[in-house]
N, CA, C and O of each residue as an XYZ file, in Angstrom:
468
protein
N      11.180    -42.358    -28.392
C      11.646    -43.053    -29.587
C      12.102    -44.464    -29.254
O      11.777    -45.348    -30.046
N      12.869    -44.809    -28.097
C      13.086    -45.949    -27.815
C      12.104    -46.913    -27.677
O      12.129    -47.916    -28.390
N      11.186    -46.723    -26.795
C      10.190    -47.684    -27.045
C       9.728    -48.283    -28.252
O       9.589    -49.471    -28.539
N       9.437    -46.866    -29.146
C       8.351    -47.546    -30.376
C       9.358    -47.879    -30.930
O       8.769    -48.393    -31.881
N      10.789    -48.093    -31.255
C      11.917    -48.488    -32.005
C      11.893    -49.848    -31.178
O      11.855    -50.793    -31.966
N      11.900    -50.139    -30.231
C      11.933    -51.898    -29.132
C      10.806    -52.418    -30.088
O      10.929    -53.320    -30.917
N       9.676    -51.676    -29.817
C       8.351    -52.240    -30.462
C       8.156    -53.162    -31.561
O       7.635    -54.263    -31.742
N       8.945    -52.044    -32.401
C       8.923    -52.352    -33.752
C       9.784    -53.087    -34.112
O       9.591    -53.569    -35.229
N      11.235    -53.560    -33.298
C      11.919    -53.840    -33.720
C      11.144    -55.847    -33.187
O      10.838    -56.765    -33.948
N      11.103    -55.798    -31.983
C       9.984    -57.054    -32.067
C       9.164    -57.544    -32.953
O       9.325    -58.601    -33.563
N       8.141    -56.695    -33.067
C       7.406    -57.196    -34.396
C       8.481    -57.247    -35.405
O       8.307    -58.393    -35.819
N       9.500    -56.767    -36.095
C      10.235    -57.034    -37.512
C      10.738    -58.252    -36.984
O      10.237    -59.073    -37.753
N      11.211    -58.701    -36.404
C      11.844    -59.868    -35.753
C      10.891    -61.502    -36.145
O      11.245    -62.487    -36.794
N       9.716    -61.217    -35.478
C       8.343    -61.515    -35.624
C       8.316    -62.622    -36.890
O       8.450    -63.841    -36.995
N       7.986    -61.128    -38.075
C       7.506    -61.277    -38.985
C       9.203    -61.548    -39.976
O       9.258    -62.028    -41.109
N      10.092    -61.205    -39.364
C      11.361    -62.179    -39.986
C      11.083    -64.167    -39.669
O      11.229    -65.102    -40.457
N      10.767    -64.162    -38.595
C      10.851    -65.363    -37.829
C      10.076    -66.254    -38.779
O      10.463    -67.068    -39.618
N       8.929    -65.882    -38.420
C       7.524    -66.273    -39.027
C       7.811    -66.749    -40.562
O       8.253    -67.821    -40.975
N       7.467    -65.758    -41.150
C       8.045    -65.412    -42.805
C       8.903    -66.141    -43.226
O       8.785    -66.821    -44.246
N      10.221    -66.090    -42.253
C      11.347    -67.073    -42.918
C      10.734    -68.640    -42.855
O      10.559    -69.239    -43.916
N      10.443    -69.222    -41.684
C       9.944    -70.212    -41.816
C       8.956    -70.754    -42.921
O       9.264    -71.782    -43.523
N       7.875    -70.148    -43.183
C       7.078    -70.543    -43.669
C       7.758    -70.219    -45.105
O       7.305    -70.912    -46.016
N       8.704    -69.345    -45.448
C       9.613    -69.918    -47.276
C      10.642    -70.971    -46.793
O      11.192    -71.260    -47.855
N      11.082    -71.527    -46.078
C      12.001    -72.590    -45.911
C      10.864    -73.642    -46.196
O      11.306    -74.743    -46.523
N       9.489    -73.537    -46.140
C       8.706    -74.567    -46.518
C       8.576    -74.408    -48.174
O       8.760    -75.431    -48.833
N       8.366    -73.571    -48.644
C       8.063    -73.513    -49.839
C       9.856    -73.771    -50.611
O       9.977    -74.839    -51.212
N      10.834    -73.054    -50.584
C      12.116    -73.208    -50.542
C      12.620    -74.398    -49.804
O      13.123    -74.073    -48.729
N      12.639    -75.516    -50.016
C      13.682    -76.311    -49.072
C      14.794    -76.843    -49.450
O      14.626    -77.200    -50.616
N      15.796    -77.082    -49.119
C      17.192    -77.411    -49.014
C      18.185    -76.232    -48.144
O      17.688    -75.241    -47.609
N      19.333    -76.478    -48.124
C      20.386    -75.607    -47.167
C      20.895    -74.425    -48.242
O      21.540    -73.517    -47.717
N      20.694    -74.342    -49.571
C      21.341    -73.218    -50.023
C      20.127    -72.109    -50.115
O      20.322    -70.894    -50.123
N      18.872    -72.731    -50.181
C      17.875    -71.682    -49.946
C      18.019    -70.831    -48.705
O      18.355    -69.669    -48.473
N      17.568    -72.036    -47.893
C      17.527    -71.734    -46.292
C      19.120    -70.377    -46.200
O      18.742    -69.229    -45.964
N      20.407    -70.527    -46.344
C      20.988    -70.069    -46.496
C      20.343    -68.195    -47.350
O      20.494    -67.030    -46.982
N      19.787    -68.706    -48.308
C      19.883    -67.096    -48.825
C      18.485    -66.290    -47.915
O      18.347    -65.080    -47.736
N      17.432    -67.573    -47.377
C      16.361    -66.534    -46.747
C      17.041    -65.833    -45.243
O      16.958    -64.682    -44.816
N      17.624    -66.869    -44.759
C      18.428    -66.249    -43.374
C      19.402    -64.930    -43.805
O      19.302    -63.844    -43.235
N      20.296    -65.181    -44.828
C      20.850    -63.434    -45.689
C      19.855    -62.540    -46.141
O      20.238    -61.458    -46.586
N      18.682    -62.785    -46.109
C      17.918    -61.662    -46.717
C      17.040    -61.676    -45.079
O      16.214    -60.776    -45.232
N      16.937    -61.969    -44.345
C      16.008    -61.581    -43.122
C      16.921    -60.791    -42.482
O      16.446    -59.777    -41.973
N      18.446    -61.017    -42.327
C      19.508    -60.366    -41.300
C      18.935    -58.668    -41.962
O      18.453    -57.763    -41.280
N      19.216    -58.658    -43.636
C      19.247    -57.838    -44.780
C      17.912    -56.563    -44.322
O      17.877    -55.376    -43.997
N      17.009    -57.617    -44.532
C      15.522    -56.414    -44.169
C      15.321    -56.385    -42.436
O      14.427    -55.728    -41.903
N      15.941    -56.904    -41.960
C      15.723    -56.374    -40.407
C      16.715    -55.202    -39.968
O      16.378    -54.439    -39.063
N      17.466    -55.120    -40.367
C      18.613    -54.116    -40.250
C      18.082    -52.686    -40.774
O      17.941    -51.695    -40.058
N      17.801    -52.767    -42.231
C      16.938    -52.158    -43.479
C      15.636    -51.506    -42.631
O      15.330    -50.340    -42.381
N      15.093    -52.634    -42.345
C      13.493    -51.919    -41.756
C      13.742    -50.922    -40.208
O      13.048    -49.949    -39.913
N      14.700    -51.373    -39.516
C      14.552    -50.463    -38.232
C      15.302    -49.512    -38.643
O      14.806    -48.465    -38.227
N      16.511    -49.246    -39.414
C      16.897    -47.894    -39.984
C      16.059    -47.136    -40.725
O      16.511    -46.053    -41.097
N      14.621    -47.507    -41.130
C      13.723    -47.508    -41.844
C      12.492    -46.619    -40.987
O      11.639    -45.745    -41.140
N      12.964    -47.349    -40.193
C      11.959    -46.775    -39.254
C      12.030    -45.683    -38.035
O      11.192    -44.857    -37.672
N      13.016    -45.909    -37.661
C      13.929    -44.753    -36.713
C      13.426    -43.261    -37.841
O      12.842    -42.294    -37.353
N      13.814    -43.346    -39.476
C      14.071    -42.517    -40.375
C      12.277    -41.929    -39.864
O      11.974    -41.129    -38.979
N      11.459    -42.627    -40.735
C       9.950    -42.058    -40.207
C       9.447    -41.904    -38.822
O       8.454    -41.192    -38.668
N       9.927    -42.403    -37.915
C       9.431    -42.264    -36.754
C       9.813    -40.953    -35.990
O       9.276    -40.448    -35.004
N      11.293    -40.392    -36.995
C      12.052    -38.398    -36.483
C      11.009    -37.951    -37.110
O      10.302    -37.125    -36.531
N      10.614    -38.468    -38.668
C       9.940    -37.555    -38.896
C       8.458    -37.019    -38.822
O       7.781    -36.044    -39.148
N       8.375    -38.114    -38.263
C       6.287    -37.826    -37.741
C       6.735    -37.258    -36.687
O       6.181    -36.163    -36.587
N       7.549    -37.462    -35.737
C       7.834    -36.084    -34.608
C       7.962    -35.144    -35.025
O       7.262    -34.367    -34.375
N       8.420    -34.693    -35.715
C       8.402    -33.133    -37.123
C       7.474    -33.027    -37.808
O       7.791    -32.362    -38.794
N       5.942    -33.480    -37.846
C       5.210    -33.471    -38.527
C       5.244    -33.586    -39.554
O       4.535    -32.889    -40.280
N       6.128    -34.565    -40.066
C       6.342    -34.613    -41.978
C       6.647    -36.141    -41.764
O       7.728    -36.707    -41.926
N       5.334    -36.728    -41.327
C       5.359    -38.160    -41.640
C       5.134    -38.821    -42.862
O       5.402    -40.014    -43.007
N       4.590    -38.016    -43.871
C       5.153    -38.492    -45.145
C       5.594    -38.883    -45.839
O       5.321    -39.698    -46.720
N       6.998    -37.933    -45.326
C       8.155    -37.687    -46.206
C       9.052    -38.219    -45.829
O       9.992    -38.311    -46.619
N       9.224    -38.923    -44.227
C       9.721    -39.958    -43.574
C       9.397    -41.464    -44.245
O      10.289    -42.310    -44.182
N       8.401    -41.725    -44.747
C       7.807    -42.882    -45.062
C       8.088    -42.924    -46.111
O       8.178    -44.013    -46.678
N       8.382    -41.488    -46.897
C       8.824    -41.952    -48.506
C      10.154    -41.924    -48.750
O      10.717    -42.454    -49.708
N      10.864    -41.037    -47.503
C      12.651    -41.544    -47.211
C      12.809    -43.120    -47.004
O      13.760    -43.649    -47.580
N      12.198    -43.694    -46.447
C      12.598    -45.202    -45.693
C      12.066    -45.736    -47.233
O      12.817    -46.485    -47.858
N      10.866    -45.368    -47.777
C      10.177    -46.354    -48.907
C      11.788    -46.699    -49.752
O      12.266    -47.793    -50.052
N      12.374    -45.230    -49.981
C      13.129    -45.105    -51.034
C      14.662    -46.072    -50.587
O      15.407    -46.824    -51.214
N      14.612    -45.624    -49.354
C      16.030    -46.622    -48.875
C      15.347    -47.985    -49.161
O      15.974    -48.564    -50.049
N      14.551    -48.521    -48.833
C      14.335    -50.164    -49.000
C      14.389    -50.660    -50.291
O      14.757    -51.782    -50.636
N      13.856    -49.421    -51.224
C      13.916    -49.579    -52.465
C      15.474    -50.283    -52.927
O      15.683    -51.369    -53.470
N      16.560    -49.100    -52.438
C      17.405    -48.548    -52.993
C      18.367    -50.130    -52.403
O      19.197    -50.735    -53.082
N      18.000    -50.419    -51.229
C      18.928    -51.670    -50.847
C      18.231    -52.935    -51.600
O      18.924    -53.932    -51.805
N      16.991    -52.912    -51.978
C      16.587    -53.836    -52.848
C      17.522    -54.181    -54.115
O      18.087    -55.238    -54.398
N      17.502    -53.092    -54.705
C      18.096    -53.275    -55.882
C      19.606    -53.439    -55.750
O      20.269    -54.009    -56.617
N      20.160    -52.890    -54.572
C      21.429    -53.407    -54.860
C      22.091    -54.551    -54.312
O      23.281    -54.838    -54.446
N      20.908    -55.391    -53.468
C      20.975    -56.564    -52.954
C      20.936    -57.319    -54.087
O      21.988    -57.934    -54.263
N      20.081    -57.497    -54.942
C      19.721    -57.804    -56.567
C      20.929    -58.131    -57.483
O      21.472    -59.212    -57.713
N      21.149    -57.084    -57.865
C      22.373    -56.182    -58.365
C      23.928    -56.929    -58.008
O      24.687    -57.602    -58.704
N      23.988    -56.474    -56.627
C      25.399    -56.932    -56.426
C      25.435    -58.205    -55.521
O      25.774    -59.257    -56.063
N      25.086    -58.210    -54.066
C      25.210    -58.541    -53.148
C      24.888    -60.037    -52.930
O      25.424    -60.762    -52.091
N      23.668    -60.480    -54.055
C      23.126    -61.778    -54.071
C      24.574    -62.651    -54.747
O      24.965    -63.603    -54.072
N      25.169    -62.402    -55.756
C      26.081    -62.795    -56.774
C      27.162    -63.102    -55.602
O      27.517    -64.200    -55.173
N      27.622    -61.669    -55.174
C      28.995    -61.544    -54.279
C      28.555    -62.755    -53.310
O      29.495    -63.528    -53.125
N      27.592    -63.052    -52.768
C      27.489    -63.826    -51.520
C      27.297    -65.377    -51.841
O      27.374    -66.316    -51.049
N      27.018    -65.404    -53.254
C      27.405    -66.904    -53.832
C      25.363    -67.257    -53.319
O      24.935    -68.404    -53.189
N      24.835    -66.501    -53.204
C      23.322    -66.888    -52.992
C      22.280    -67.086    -53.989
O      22.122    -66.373    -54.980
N      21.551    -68.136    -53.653
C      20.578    -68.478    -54.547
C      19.246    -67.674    -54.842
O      18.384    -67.653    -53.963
N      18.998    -66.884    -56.270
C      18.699    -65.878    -56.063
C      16.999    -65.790    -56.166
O      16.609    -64.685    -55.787
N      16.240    -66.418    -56.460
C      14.995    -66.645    -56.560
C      14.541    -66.546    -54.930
O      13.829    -65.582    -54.651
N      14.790    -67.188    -54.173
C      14.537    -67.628    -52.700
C      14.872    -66.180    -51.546
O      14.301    -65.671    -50.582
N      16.290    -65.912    -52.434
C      16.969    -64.635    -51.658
C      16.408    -63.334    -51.901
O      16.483    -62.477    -51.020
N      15.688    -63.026    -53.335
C      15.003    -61.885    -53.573
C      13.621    -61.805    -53.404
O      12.990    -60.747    -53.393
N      13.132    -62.964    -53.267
C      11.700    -63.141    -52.817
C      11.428    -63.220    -51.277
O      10.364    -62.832    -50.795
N      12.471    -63.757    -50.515
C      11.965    -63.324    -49.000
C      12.344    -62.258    -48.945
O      11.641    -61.714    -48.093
N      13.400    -61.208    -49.519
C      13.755    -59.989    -49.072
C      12.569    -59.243    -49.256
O      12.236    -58.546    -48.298
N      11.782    -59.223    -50.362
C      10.569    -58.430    -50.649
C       9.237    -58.979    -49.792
O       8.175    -58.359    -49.741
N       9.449    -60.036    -49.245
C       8.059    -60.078    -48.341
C       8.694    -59.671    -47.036
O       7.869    -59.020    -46.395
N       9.846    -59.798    -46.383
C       9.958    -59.074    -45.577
C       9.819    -57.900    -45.065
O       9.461    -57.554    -43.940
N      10.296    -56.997    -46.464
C      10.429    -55.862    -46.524
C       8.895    -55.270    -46.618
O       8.587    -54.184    -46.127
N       8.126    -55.987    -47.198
C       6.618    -55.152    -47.393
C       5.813    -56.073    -46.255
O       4.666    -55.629    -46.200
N       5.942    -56.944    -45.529
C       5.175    -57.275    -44.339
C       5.534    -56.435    -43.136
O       4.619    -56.181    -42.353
N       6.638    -56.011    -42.905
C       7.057    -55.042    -42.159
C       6.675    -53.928    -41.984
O       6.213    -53.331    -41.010
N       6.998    -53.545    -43.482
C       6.353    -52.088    -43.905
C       4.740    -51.577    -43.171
O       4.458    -50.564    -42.530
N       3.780    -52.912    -43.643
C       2.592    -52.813    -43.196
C       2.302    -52.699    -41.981
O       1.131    -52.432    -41.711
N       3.005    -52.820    -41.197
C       2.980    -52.707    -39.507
C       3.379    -51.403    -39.171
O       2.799    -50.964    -38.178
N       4.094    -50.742    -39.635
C       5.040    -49.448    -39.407
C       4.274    -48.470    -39.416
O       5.000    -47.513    -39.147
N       3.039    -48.040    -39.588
C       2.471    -47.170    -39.492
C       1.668    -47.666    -38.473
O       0.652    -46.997    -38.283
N       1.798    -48.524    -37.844
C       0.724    -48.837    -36.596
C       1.819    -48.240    -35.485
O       1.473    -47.906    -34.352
N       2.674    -48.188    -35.791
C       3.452    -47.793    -34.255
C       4.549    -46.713    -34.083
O       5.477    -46.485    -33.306
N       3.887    -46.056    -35.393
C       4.649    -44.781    -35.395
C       4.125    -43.702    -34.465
O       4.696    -42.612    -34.442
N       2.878    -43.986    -33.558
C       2.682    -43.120    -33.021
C       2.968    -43.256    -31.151
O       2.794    -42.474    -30.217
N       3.547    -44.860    -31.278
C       3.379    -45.189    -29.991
C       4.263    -44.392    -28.906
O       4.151    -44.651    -27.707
C-alpha cells in the first residue's frame, strides 16, 4: 500500500502543480492565486484519503465500491467547500470552485492506473 499511496501521491502533486499553474494563467491576480493554492492543499489531501479508501478496497476485491466511497467523499467535500468553506475563508469563488473540480477529476483519472501497483 505504501508504495502505490507514494505513487499516487506524486502524480496528485503533479497534476496539483501543473493545473494550478496553468489557472493562475487563466485567473490572474493574488486573490485568485490565493483561492487556487486553497483548493489544491483541499483536493490533494481529499484525493489521497481518496485513494488509500479504494486502494483497501481492490485488495478486498470490491474495487468498485471503493471508487464509489472516495467518488462520494469528493463529492461530499465539494459541496461543502462550496457551501461553507469558500465564504468562511474570505475566497474568491469562481477560481476556487473551478480548480477544486479539475483537480479533483484530473486526479481521479489517474487513480485507476495505480490501483494495482
Amino acid at each position: 500500500m505504501g508504495r502505490a499511496l507514494a505513487l499516487f501521491a506524486l502524480v496528485a502533486a503533479a497534476v496539483v502543480v501543473v493545473g494550478g499553474w496553468i489557472l493562475t494563467l487563466v485567473y490572474p491576480g493574488e486573490a485568485a492565486r490565493h483561492a487556487i493554492v486553497a483548493s489544491a492543499v483541499v483536493a490533494f489531501v481529499v484525493q489521497l484519503v481518496a485513494f488509500a479508501i479504494a486502494r483497501r478496497a481492490a485488495q478486498r476485491s470490491n474495487a468498485v465500491a471503493g471508487w464509489g466511497l472516495g467518488a462520494l467523499l469528493r463529492m461530499m467535500v465539494f459541496a461543502l467547500y462550496a457551501l461553507v468553506l469558500v465564504k468562511a475563508l474570505g475566497l474568491v469563488s469562481t477560481p476556487a470552485l473551478i480548480s477544486l473540480a479539475v483537480f479533483l477529476f484530473v486526479s481521479t483519472l489517474v487513480e485507476p492506473l495505480l490501483l494495482n501497483v
